[in-house]
C-alpha positions in Angstrom: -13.3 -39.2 74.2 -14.7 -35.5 74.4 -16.0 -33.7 77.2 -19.6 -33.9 76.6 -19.7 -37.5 76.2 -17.8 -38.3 79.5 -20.5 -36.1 81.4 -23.1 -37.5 79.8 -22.1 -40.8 80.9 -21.4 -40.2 84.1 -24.9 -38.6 84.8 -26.2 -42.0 83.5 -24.0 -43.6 85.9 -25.6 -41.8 89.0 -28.9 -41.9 88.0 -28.2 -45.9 87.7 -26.9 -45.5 91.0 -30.1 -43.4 92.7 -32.2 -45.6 91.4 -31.1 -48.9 92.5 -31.1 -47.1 95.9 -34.6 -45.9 95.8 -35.4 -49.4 94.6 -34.2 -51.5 97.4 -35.8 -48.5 100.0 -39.1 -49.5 98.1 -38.4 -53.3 98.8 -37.6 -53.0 102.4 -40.5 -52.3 103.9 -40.3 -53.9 106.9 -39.1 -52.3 110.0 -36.8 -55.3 110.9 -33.7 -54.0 112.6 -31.3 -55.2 109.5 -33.9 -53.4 107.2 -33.1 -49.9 109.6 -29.8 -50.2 109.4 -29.6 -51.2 106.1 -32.0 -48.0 105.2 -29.9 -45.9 107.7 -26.4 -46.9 105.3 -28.7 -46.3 101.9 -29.5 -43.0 103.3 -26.3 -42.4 104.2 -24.7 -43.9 100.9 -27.3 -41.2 99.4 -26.0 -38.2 101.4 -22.9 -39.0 100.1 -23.1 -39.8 96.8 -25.2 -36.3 96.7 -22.4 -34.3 97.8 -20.2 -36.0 95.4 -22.3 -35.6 93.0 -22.4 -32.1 94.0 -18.9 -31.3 94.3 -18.1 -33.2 90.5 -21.0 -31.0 89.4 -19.4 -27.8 90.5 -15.9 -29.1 89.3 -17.2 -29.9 86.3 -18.5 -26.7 85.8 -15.6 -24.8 86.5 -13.3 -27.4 83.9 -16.1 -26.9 81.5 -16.3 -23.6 81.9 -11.9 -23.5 81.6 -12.3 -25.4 78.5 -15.0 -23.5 76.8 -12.6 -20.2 77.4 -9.9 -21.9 75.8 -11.9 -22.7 73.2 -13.2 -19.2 72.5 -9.3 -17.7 72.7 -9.0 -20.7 70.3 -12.0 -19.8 68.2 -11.1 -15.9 68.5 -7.9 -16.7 67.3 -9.0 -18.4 64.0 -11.8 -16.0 63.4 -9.1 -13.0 63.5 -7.2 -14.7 61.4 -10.4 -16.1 59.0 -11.8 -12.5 59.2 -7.7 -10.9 58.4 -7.6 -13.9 55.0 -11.1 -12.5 53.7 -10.3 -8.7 54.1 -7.9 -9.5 51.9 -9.4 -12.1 49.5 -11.9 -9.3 49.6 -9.3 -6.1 48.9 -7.9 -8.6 46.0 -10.8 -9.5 44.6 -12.0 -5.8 45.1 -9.0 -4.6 43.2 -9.5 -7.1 40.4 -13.3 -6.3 40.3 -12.0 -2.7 40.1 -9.5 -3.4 37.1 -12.4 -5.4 35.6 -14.7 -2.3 35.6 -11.9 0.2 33.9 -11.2 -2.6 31.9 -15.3 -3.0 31.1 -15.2 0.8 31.2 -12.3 1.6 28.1 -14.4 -1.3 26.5 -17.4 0.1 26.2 -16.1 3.7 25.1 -14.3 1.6 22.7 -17.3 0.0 21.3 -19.2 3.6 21.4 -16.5 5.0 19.7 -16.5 2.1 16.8 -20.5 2.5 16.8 -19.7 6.3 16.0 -17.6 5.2 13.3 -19.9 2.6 12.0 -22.6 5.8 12.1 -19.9 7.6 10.1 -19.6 4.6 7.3 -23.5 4.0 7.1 -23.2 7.8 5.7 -20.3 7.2 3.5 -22.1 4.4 1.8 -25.3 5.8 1.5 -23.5 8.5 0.1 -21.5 6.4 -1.9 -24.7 4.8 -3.0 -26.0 7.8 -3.9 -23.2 8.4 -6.1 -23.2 4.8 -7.7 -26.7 5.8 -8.9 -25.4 8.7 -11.2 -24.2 7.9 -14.4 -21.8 10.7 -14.5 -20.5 10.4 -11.4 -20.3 6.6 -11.3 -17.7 8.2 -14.4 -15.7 10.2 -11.9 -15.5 7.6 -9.4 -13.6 5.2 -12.2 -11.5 7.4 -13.1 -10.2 8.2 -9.6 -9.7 4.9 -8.8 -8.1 4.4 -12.0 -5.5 7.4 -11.3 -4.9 6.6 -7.6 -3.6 3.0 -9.5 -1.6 4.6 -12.0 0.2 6.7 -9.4 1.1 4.5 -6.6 2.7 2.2 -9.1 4.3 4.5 -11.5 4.2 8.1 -9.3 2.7 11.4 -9.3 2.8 13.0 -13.3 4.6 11.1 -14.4 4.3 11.8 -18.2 7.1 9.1 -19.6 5.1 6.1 -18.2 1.4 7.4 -18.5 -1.5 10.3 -18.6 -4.6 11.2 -17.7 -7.5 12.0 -20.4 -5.2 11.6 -23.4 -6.7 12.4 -26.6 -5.5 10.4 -29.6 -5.7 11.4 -33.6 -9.3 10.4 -34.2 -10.4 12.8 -31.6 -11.3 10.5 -28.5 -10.4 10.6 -25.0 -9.0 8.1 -23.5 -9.1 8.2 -19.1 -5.2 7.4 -19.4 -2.7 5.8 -21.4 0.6 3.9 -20.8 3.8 4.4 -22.7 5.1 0.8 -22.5 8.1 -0.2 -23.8 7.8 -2.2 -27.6 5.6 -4.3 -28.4 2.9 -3.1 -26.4 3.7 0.5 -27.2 0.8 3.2 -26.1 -1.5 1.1 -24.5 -4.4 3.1 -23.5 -7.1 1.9 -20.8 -10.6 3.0 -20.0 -12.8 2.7 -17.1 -16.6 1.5 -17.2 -18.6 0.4 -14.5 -21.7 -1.2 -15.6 -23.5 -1.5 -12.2 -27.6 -0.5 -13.2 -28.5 -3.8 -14.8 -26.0 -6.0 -12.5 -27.6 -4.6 -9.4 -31.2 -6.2 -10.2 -29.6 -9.2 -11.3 -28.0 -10.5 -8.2 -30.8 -9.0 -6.3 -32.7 -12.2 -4.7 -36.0 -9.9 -3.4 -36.3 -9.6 -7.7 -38.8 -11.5 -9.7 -37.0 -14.5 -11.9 -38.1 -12.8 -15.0 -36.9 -9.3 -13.9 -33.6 -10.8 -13.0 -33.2 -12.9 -16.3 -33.9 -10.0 -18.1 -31.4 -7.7 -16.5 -28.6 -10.4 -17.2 -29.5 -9.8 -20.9 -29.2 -6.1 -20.5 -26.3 -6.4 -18.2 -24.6 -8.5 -21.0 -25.4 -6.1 -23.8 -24.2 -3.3 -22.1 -20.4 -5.0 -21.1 -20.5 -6.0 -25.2 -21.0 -2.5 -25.7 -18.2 -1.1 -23.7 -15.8 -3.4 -25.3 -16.9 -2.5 -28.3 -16.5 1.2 -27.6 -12.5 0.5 -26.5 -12.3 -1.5 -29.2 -13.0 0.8 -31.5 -12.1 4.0 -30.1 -8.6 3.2 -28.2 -7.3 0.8 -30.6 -5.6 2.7 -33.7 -2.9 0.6 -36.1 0.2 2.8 -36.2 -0.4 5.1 -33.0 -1.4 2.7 -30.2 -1.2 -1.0 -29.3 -3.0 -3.5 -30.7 -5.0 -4.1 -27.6 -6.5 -2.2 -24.8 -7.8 -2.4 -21.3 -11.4 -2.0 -19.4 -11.2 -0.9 -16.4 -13.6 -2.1 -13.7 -13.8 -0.4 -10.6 -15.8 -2.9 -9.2 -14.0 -6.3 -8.0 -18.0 -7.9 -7.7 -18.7 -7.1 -11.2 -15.2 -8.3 -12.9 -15.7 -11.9 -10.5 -19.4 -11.9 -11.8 -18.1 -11.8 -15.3 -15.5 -14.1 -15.0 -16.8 -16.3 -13.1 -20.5 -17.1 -14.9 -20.2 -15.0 -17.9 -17.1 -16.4 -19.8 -18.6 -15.8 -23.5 -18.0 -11.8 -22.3 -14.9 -13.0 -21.9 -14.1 -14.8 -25.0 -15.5 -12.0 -27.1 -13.5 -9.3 -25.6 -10.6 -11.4 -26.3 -11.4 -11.5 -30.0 -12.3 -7.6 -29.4 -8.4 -7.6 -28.5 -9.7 -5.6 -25.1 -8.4 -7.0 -21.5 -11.3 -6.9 -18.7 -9.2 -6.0 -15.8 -10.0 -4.5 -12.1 -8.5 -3.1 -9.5 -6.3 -6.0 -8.5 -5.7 -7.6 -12.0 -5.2 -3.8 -13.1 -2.3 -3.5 -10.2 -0.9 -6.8 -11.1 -0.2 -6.1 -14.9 0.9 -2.6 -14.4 3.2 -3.9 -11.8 4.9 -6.1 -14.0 5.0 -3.4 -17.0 6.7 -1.2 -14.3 9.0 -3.8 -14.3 9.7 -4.3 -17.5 10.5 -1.0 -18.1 12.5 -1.1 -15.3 14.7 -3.7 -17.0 15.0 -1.8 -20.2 16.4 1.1 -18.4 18.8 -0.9 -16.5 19.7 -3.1 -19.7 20.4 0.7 -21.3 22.2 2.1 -18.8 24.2 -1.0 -18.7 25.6 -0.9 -22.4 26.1 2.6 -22.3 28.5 2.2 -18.7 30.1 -0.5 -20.5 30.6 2.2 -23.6 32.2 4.6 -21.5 34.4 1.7 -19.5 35.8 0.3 -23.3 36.8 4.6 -23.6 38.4 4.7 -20.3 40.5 2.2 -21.0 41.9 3.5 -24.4 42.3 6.8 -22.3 44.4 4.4 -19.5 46.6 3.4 -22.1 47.1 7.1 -23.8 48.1 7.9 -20.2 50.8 4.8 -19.4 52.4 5.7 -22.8 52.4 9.2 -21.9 53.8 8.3 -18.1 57.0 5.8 -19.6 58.2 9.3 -21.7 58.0 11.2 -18.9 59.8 8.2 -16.9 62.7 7.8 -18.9 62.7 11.8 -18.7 63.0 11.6 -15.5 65.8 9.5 -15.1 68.0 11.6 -17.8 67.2 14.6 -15.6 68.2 12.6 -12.6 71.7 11.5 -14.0 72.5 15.4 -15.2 71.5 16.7 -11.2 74.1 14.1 -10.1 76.6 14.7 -11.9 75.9 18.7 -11.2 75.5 17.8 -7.6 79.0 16.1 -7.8 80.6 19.2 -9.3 79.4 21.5 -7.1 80.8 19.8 -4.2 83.9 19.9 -5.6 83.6 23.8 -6.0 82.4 23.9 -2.5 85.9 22.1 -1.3 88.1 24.3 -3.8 86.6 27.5 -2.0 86.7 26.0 1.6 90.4 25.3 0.8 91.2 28.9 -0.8 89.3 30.6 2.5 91.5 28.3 4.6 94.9 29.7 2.9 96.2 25.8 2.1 96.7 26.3 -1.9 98.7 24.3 -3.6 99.6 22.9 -6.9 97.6 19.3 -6.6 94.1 21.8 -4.9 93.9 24.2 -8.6 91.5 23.3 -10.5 92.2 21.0 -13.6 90.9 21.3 -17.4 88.9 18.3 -16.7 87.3 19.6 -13.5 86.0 22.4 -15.3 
């Protein structure tokens, strides 16, 4: 049970007590001699029970007052080490708030520095708009695409594969042609970007009619440019029987293709391949290919040429190498033989310079 609760209770029990005691003063009354003394002992009783009280009060006091400084060490104790936990919960989260910020910090210079560069695109494509809307230099555009093709997939000049602005027999210029190997032969390809018409035509904010009637334009001009490559780039004798349109712009080819596909029947019976920058790489890539083949194949007959030579040469040489063999060994039986004489000279002059001559050491006809 706590503290409080057992003083409490114990107050209660006094105050029962005073009061019975005051009530039984009230209901003797009557100054009988049992009533005196019995008002004498209550008095008494009364004293006593004061003092007690007294004393327990002061008692209590001091236990109360004890127990309430253990409980402050107590509570010191675990506020120390409450307040000690949330300095650090607070350094930690301080720190982390503090990584946060550099982290927001790098972020946001980040995101400036992508805004600057978005800044930087907005002018390239206005610029690049601006360019778009020139005829002429729409031209140039093409044809830099159109070379930067040609020479990550076959290199830089290099004249055996392709070239730039090659002008044929009946005069024209082509942007670029490719040497392939047989049966395509020169194949020579042209860029045109139709983009005036096409641009109203997907344009929503346009009127139906405007739109309808710039498909009919748009149309009419793509006929025309394969009729121009058709014409132009296609020569019996000189160049392939086929040629390629070049369109720098991926929108425009999937445009065609995908709700235009009489264009694409009648540049097929024009004998002219719509192509853009990812067709374009893809067919080039495999040309590059197959010329790579034909120069392997062609190196490949021509080592086996000089392997089938070798050989004869090989067997030139062993010929050559059993003469000198057999030479060898005839040479090798005469130094024996010489070496065998000349140690028998050696022994004849040994025994002359030791002064032991005699009839069986002279030399013989056949030792000569």
């Amino acid at each position: 049970m706590k503290i409080m609760e057992i003083i409490i209770l114990v107050l209660v029990a006094l105050s029962l007590l005073l009061n019975i005691i005051l009530l039984i003063k009230s209901k003797t009354k009557k100054n009988t001699k049992e009533n005196l003394d019995l008002l004498e002992r209550l008095g008494k009783f009364e004293v006593s029970i004061t003092k007690e009280f007294g004393d327990f009060k002061n008692e209590l006091s001091k236990d109360i007052l004890s127990h309430f400084d253990k409980v402050n060490n107590k509570l010191e104790v675990k506020l120390n080490e409450i307040n000690n936990k949330v300095n650090m919960r607070i350094d930690e989260n301080f720190e982390k708030t503090n990584k946060t910020f550099i982290n927001v910090l790098e972020r946001l210079s980040k995101i400036d520095e992508a805004q600057k560069k978005i800044d930087n695109l907005s002018v390239d494509i206005i610029s690049l708009e601006n360019i778009l809307t020139d005829k002429k230099t729409r031209g140039i555009f093409g044809e830099v695409n159109l070379y930067n093709i040609l020479k990550n997939i076959f290199g830089e000049k290099n004249d055996l594969i392709y070239k730039m602005q090659y002008k044929l027999s009946n005069g024209y210029i082509a942007d670029s042609v490719i040497f392939a190997p047989s049966p395509l032969n020169t194949l020579a390809i042209d860029s045109k970007f139709p983009l005036e018409n096409y641009r109203i035509m997907v344009d929503k904010t346009k009127g139906d009619t405007e739109r309808s009637f710039a498909t009919k334009q748009f149309k009419l001009d793509v006929k025309k440019h394969i009729d121009d490559i058709s014409y132009k780039y296609i020569i019996e004798g000189e160049t392939s029987d086929q040629a390629m349109m070049f369109i720098p712009a991926e929108a425009i080819f999937a445009e065609i293709n995908a709700y235009h596909p009489d264009l694409v029947e009648y540049a097929y019976k024009k004998r002219v391949w719509l192509t853009s920058p990812t067709t374009l790489i893809s067919t080039l890539t495999m040309i590059m290919m197959i010329i790579q083949n034909i120069e392997r194949d062609k190196y490949t007959s021509i080592i086996h040429e000089e392997l089938n030579k070798l050989g004869i040469e090989f067997g030139r040489f062993k010929e050559r190498f059993d003469k000198l063999s057999k030479s060898i060994l005839t040479v090798n039986k005469d130094v024996e033989a010489f070496s065998i004489t000349t140690d028998k000279i050696k022994k004849k002059f040994d025994s002359i310079s030791s002064a032991k001559i005699n009839k069986e050491n002279l030399l013989s006809d056949d030792d000569e």
